[in-house]
C-alpha positions in Angstrom: 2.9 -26.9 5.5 4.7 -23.9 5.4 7.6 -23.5 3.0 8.7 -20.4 1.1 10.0 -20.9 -2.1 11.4 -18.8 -4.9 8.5 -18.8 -6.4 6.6 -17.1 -3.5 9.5 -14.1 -3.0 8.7 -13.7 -7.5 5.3 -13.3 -6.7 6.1 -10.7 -4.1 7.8 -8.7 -6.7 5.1 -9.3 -9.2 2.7 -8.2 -6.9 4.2 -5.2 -5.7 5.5 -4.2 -9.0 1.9 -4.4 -10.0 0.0 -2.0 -7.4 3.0 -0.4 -5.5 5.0 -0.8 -1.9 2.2 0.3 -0.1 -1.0 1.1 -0.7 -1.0 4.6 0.9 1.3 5.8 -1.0 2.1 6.6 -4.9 4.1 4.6 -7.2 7.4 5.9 -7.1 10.4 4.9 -9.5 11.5 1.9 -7.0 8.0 0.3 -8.4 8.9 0.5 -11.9 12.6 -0.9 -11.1 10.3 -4.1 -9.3 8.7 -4.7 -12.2 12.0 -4.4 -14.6 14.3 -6.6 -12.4 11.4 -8.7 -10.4 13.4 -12.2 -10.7 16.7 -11.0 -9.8 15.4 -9.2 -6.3 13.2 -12.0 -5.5 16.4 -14.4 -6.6 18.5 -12.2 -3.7 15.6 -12.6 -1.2 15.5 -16.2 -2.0 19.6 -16.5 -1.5 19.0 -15.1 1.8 16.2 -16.8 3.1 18.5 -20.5 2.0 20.9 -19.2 4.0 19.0 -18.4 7.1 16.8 -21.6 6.6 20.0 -23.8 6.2 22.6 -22.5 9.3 23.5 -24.3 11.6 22.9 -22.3 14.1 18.9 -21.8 14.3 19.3 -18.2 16.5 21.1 -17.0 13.1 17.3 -16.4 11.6 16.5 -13.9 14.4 20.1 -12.4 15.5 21.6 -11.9 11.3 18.3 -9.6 10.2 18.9 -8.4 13.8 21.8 -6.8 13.2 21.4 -5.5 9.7 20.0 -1.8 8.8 16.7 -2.6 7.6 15.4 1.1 6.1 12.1 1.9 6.7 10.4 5.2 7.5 7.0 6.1 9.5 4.9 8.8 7.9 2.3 10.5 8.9 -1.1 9.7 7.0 -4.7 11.0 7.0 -7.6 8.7 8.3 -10.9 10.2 8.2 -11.9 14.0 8.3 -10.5 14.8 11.4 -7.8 11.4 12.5 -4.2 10.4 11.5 -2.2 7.2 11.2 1.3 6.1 11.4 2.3 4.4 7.6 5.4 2.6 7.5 7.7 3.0 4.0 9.8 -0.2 3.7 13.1 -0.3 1.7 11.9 -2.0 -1.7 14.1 -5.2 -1.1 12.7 -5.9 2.6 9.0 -5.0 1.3 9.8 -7.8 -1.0 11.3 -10.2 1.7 8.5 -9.5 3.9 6.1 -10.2 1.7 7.7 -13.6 0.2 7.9 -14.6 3.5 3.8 -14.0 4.3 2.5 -15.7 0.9 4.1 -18.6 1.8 2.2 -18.1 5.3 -1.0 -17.2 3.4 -0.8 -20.2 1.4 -0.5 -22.8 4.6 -2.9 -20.8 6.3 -6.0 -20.3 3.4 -6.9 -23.9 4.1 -7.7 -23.9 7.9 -9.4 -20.1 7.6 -13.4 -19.3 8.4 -16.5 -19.1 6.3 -16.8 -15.9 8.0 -13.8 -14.2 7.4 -14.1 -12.4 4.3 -11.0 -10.4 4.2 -8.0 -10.9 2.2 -8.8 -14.8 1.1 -5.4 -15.9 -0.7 -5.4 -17.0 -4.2 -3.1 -20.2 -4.3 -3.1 -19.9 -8.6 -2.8 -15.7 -8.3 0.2 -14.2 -10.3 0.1 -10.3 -9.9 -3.2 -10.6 -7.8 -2.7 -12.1 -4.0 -6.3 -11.7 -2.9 -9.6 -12.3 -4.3 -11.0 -9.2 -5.4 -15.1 -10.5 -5.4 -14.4 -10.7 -1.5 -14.4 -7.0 -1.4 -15.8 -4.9 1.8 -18.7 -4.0 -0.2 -19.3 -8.0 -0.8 -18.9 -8.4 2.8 -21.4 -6.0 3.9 -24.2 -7.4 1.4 -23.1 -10.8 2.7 -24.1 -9.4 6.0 -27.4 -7.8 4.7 -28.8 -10.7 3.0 -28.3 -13.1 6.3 -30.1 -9.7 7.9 -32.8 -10.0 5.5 -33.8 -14.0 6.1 -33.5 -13.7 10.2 -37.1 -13.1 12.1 -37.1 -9.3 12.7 -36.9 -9.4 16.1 -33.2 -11.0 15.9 -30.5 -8.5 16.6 -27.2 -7.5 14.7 -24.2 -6.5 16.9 -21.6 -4.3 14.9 -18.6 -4.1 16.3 -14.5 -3.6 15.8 -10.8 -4.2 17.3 -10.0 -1.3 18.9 -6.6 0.2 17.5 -6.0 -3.1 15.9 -3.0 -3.1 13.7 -0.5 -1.2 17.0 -2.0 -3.9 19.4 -1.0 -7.4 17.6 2.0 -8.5 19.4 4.8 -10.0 17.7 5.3 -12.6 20.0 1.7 -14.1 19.3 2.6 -14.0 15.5 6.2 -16.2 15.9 3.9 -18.5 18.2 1.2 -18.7 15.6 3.7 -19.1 12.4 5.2 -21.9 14.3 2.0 -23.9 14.1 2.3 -24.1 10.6 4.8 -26.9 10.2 7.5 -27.3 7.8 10.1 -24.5 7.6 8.0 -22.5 10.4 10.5 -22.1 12.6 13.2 -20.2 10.6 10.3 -18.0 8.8 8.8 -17.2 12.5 12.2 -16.1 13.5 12.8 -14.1 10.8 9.4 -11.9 10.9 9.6 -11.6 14.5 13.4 -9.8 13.4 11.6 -7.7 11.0 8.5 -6.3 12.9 11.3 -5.5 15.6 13.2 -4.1 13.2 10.3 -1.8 11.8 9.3 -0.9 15.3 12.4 0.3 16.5 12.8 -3.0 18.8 9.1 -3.3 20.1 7.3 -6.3 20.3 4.1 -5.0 19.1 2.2 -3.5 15.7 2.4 -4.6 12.5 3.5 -1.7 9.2 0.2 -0.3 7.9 -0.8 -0.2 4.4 1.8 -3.6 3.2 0.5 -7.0 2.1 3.1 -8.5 4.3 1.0 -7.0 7.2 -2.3 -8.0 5.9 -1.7 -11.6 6.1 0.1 -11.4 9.5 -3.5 -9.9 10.8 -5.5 -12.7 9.7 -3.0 -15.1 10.6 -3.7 -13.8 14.3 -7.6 -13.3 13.7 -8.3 -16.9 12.1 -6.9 -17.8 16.2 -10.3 -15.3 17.2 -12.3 -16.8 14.8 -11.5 -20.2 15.5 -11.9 -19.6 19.3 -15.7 -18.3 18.3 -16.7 -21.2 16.6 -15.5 -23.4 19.1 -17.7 -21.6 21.0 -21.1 -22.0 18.8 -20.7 -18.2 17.8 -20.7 -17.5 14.1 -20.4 -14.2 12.3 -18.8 -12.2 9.2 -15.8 -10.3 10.0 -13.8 -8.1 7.2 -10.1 -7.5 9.1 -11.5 -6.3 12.6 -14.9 -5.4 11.3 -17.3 -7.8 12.9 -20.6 -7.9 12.5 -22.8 -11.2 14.5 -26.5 -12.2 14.3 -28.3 -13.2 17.4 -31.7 -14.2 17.8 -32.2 -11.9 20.9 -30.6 -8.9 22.8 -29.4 -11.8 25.6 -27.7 -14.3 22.4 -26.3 -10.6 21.1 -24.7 -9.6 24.4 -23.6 -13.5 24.7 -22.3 -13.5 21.4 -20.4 -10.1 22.2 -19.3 -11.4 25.3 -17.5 -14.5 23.7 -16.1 -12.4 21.1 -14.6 -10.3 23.6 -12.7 -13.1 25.4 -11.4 -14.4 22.5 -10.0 -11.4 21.5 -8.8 -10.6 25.2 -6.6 -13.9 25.1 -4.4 -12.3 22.5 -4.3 -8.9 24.1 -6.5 -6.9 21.8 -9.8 -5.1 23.2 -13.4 -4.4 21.7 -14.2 -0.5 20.2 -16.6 0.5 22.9 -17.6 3.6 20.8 -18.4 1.5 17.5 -20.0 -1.3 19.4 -23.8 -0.9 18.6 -27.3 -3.6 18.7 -29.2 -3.3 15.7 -32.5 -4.5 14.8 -32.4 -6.8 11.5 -34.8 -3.9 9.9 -32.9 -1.3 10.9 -29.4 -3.0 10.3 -30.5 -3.2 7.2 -31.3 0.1 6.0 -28.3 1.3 7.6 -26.0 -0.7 5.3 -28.6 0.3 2.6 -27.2 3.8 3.4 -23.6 2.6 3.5 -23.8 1.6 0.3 -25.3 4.2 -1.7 -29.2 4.2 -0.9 -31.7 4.7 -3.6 -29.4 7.1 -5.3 -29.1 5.3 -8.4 -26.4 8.0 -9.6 -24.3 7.0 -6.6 -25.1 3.6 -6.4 -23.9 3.4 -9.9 -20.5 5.0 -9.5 -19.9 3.3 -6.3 -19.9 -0.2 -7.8 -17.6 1.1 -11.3 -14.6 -1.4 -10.6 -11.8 0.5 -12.9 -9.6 -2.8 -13.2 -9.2 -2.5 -17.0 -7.3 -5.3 -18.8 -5.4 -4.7 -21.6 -4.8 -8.3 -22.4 -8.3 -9.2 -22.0 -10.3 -10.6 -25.0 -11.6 -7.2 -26.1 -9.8 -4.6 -24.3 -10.4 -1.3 -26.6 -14.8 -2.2 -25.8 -14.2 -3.1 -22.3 -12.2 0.7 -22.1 -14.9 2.3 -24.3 -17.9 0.7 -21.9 -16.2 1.8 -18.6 -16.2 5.2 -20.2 -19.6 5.7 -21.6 -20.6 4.3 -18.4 -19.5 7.4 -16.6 -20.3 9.9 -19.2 -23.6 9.1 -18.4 -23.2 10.8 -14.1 -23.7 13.7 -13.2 -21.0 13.8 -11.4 -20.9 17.4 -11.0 -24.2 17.5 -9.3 -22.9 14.8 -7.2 -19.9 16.4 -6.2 -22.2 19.5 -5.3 -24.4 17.3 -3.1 -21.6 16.0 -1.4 -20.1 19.7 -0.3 -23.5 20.2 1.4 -23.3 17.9 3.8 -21.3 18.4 6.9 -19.4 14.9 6.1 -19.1 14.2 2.6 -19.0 10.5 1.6 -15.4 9.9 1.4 -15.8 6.3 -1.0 -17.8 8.5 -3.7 -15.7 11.4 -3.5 -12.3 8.6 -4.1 -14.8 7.0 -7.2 -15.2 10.6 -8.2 -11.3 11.3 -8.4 -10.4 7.8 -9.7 -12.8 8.0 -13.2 -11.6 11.7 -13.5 -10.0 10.9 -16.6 -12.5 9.2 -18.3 -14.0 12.3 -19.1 -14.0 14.4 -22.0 -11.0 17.3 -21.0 -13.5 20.3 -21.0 -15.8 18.2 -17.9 -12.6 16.8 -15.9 -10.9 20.5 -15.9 -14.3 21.1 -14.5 -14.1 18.6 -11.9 -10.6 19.2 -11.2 -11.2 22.8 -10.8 -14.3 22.4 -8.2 -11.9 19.3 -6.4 -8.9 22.1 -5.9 -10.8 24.8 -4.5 -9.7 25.9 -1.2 -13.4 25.4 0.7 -14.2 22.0 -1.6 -10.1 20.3 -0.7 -10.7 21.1 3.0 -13.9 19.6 2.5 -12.9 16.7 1.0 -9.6 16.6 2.9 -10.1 12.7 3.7 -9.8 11.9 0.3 -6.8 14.4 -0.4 -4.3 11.4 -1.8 -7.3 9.9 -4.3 -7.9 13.9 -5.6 -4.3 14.0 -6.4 -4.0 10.7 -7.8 -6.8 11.9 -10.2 -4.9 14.8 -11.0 -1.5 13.1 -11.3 -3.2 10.7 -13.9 -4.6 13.8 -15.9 -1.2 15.5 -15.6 0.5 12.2 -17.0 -1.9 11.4 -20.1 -1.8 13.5 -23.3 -4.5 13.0 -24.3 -5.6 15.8 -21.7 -2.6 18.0 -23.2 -5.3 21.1 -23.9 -6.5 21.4 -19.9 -2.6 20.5 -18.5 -1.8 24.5 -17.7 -4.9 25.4 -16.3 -4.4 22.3 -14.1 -1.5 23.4 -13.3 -2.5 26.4 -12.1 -4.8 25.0 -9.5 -2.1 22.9 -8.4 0.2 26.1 -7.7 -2.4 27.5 -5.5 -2.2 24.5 -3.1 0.5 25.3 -1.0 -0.7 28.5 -0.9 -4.6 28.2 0.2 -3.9 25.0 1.5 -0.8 24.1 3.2 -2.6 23.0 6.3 -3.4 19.3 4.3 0.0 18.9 3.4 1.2 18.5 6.9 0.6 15.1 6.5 3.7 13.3 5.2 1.4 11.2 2.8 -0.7 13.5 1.4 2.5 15.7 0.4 3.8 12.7 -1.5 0.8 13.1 -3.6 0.8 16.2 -4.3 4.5 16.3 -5.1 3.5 13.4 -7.9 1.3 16.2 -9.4 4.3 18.3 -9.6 6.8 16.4 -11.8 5.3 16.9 -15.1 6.1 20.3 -15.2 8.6 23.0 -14.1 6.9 26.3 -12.9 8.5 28.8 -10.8 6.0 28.7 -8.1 6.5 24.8 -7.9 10.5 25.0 -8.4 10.8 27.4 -4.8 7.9 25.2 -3.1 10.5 22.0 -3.7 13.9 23.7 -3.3 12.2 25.0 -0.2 11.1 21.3 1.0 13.9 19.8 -0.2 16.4 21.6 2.7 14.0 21.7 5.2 12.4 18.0 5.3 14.0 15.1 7.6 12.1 12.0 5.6 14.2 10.5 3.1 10.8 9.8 1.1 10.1 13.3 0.8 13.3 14.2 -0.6 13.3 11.5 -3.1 10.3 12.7 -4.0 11.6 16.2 -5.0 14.2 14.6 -6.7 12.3 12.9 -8.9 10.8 16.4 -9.7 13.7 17.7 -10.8 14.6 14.2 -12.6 10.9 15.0 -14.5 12.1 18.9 -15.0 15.8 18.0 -16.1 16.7 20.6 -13.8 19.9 20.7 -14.4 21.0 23.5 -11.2 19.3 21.2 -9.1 21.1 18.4 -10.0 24.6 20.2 -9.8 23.3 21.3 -6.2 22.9 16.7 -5.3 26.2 16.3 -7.3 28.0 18.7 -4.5 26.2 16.4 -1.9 26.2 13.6 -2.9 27.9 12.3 0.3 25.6 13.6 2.5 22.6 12.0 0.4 21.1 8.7 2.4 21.0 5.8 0.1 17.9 5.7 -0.8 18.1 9.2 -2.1 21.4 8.3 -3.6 20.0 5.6 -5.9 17.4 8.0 -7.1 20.3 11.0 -7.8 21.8 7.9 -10.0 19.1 7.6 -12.0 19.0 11.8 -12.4 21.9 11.6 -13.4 21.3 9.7 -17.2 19.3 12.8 -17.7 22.0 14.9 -18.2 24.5 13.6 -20.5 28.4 13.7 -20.0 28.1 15.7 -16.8 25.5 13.1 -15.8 29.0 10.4 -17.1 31.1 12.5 -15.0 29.2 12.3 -12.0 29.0 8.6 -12.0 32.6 8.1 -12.6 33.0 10.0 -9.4 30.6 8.3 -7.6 30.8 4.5 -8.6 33.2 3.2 -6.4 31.3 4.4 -3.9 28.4 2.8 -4.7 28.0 -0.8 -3.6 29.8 0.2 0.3 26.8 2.9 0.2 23.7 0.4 -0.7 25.2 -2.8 0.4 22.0 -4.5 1.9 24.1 -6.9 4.6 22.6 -10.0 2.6 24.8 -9.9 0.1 26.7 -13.6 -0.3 29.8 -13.5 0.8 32.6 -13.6 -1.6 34.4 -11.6 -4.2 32.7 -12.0 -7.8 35.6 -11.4 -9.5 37.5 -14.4 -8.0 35.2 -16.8 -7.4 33.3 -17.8 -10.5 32.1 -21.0 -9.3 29.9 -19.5 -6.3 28.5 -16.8 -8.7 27.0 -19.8 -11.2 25.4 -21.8 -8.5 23.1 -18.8 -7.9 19.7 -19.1 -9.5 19.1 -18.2 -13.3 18.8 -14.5 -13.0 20.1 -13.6 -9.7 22.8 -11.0 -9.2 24.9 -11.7 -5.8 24.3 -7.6 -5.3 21.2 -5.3 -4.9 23.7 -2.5 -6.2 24.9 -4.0 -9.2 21.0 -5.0 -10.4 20.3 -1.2 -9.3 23.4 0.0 -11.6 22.5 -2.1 -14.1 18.5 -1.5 -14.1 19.6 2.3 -14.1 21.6 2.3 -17.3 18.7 1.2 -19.3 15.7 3.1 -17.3 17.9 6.4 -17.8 18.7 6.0 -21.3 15.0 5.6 -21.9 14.0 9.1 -20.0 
């Protein structure tokens, strides 16, 4: 039965707070604010939500989100070597509303889900964690392998996928869907349909790439498919809209395929006819064999490294020392060469490759840092441009790699310049401006002054804000101060933070500013009524709650800049 709960719109926080807004993107300082102030956001998102639930009028759930502003941004992001995708940036609060509002569907949902359906399975007792991490892609596809391996090799393997998935699933099939869950389903299907319309400026179809919330909404809809197969007698493994079906023949296969493409049909969403393909067992087999790293042991090894280090684990300083001994061992440099002589480089090892970066001695990653940066070798490896510069960025940010941090950021100056081509994409900029903020150089300073004027994407500009937040640049901040009305919100909030770097002029500005402040972010969900009168509505809030999103951000702000 589905019932959101405080506790679900916490774990949101929690969980976003964790491993960012979306997982496209880098952290920015809105994550970092989550984690601070995580029971007072979800404490507003739960004040809404009673209110929705509990009107009288049941049209409120739909029509009041409706007609609020809800922020959100679509940016342009890299898929493979030579595609793009459209990546939605959610305001953190509606990320976090969102969100609440799917666990609570992914907790009345995990029940009543497939066998096959290996993607995203919820974990009821999680805390920071939503999905089970052993049900990984990589599980799925040996899953799919060892059912390969026990069939007669005559039997055939169809592999197969949802053709532009994620902008197909209608909205409409969602509120129908979330109303079969019982309980509170009818204000929660109300309020995501609101939402998605909201974030698709008013069309009833696609769900925000690269957010949780959106996850769960797609398997809500493909446990339907799934369902409809097995009523059917057709069983098989699907990971998202990756299917893959055993059959014992080519007629059961096309069968199989045929049933799969009804099902899908009934909910408008069509079959990939290029990535449609009959395999035999054997060769099914050595193709995922391939997939997965082949009988290179060097790759195969740094494919599986699962970086999830636990501080709080029973011995955290050996599991950290393992990890790393466990790399120093690759050759990663002669991998990275391998890879730049084929004509399409294995995106997954070149990510592995720039996620262990630092767990290198400084001398090797400056090596692979330098042969990653290279003008030929980042084209190259364009489709793992964000991973590279996460790499970087964590290099850049960790002093114990304080001897290699100029010549790094040398390379990174030369970007722009030999490569400006890969930072068309909204997403991979965003990146590379995280690389930036450590350190003020003149080339850098004109590349984000330059930006700065030019871009229309509010996540842009906060990002070159929070450079000259990281380069107490204090000309830069005097050029915000003098614009501050022009700012949008969301690049307000950040210049409010900016300003604790900069003393009593950083004082001054506030002063001039703060009144100001809660017209400028009001949210629309705020409770109705003046705080300063009406003491006895303020106490029957929850234990932590603040009846405004600017007041925690005003209050989270004092402390976060006095700590810069």
């Amino acid at each position: 039965m589905l019932k959101p709960e405080l506790r679900h719109f916490e774990r949101a926080a929690r969980e976003i707070a964790e491993h960012g807004d979306n997982d496209t993107l880098p952290f920015d300082v809105d994550i970092r604010f989550c984690r601070d102030e995580a029971p007072a956001l979800a404490s507003i998102a739960y004040g809404f939500y009673s209110e929705l639930r509990d009107s009288k009028a049941e049209k409120d759930n739909h029509e009041r989100i409706a007609e609020l502003h809800v922020y959100n941004e679509r940016l342009l992001a890299p898929s493979g070597p030579t595609g793009f995708r459209v990546i939605t940036k959610i305001h953190l609060f509606w990320n976090i509303y969102l969100n609440g509002l799917a666990i609570a569907i992914a907790e009345a949902l995990e029940p009543h889900r497939s066998a096959g359906a290996h993607s995203y399975r919820f974990l009821a007792a999680g805390d920071k964690d939503l999905f089970d991490s052993t049900r990984s892609w990589r599980a799925f596809k040996e899953e799919t392998v060892q059912q390969a391996s026990i069939v007669p090799e005559h039997s055939v393997i169809v592999q197969t996928d949802i053709s532009s998935f994620y902008e197909h699933v209608s909205h409409h099939y969602i509120e129908n869907l979330i109303n079969r869950l019982g309980g509170d389903a009818s204000a929660v299907s109300k309020q995501v349909n609101a939402l998605l319309s909201k974030l698709f400026a008013g069309r009833s179809f696609g769900l925000p790439v690269g957010g949780q919330g959106a996850r769960i909404l797609a398997e809500l809809v493909l446990n339907e498919v799934d369902t409809a197969m097995g009523a059917k007698g057709v069983w098989g493994n699907r990971y998202v809209d990756d299917y893959v079906l055993v059959a014992a023949n080519t007629a059961e296969a096309y069968r199989a395929l045929g049933v799969l493409a009804q099902s899908l049909m009934d909910y408008g969403l069509t079959l990939n006819k290029s990535k449609t393909v009959f395999l035999s067992a054997k060769h099914y087999r050595d193709y995922v064999a391939s997939q997965l790293g082949g009988d290179d042991a060097e790759a195969a090894k740094l494919r599986k490294i699962d970086l999830k280090f636990d501080p709080y684990s029973d011995n955290p300083e050996a599991d950290y020392d393992s990890l790393v001994e466990t790399v120093e061992t690759l050759e990663v440099r002669q991998l990275l060469n391998r890879e730049l002589e084929k004509a399409l480089p294995d995106t997954f090892l070149v990510t592995q490759i720039g996620r262990t970066i630092r767990l290198h001695e400084p001398a090797v990653a400056l090596e692979i840092a330098a042969t990653l940066l290279k003008q030929q070798n980042l084209h190259a490896f364009r489709s793992s441009f964000s991973t590279i510069m996460r790499g970087i960025a964590n290099l850049r940010g960790d002093g114990r790699f304080a001897a290699i941090h100029g010549a790094v950021d040398q390379l990174l100056d030369q970007v722009p310049i030999h490569s400006a081509h890969l930072l068309k994409a909204d997403t991979s900029l965003l990146h590379y401006l995280r690389c930036l903020r450590f350190q003020r150089t003149p080339t850098r300073a004109s590349f984000v002054s330059e930006l700065f004027d030019k871009t229309q994407l509010d996540a842009v500009r906060r990002a070159c804000i929070d450079c000259w937040r990281g380069w107490n640049d204090a000309v830069a901040f005097n050029h915000l101060r003098n614009r501050w009305q022009q700012l949008s919100p969301e690049c307000q909030r950040l210049y409010w933070l900016t300003s604790f770097c900069f003393g009593d002029e950083g004082d001054k500005a506030r002063q001039q500013a703060k009144r100001a402040v809660a017209q400028y972010w009001e949210l629309g969900v705020e409770l109705p009524f003046d705080e300063q009168r009406d003491k006895a509505k303020l106490a029957m809030l929850p234990r932590g709650a603040e009846p405004r999103f600017a007041a925690v951000f005003t209050r989270w702000a004092k402390g976060a800049g006095d700590a810069v």
